[in-house]
N, C-alpha and C positions, 0 to 999 in steps of 0.2 A: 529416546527423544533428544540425545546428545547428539545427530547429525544432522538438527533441523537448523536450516540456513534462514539469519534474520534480516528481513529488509526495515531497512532504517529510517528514519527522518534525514535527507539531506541539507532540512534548512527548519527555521523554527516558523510557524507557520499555523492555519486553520485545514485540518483534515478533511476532506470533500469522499464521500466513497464514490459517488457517480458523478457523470457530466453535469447532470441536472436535475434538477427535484422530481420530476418525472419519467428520467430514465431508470432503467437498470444499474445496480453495481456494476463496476467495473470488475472485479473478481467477490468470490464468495469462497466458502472454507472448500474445500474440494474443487477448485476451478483452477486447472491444467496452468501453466504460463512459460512464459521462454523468457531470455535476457531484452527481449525486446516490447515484452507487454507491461501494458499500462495500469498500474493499480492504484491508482488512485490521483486524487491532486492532493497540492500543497499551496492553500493562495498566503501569499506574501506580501504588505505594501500594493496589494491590489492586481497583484502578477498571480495567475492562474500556470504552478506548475506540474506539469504530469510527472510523475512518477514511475519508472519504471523498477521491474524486479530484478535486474540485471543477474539473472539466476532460471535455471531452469527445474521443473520439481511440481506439486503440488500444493496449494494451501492448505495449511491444518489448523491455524490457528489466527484471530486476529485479534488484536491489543485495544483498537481504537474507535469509536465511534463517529456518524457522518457527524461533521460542525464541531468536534471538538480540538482543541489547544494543541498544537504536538510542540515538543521542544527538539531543537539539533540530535540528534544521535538514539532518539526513542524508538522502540522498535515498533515495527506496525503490524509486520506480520510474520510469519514463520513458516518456511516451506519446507517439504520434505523433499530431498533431491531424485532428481527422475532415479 
């Protein structure tokens, strides 16, 4: 589990997993991603930020729940590299 690559919080914030209360996740524990996919937001001061994985790999692990707190540098999720 020592090469699993962790995406972080870039700002401190309220964790959003989907777009919208009635969409899908935006990823789930086994959902593929590239440096360019979206996993989640991060709203701030009322600013909706998407997040990306900047990483390519699988998810295997996530930290944090939809609507909870995240602080700067927390990790949210953990991928296992392609």
């Amino acid at each position: 589990a020592d090469n699993l690559i962790p995406i972080k919080s870039p700002l401190v914030g309220t964790f959003y997993a989907k777009p919208s209360p009635d969409s899908d996740p935006y990823v789930e524990i086994g959902s593929l991603v590239d440096p360019q996919t979206v996993v989640c937001i991060i709203e701030a001061m009322k600013v909706m930020n998407e997040i990306k994985a900047e990483t390519s790999g699988t998810i295997v692990e996530s930290f944090v729940t939809d609507g909870q707190a995240v602080e700067y540098g927390q990790i949210l999720f953990k991928v296992k590299p392609d």
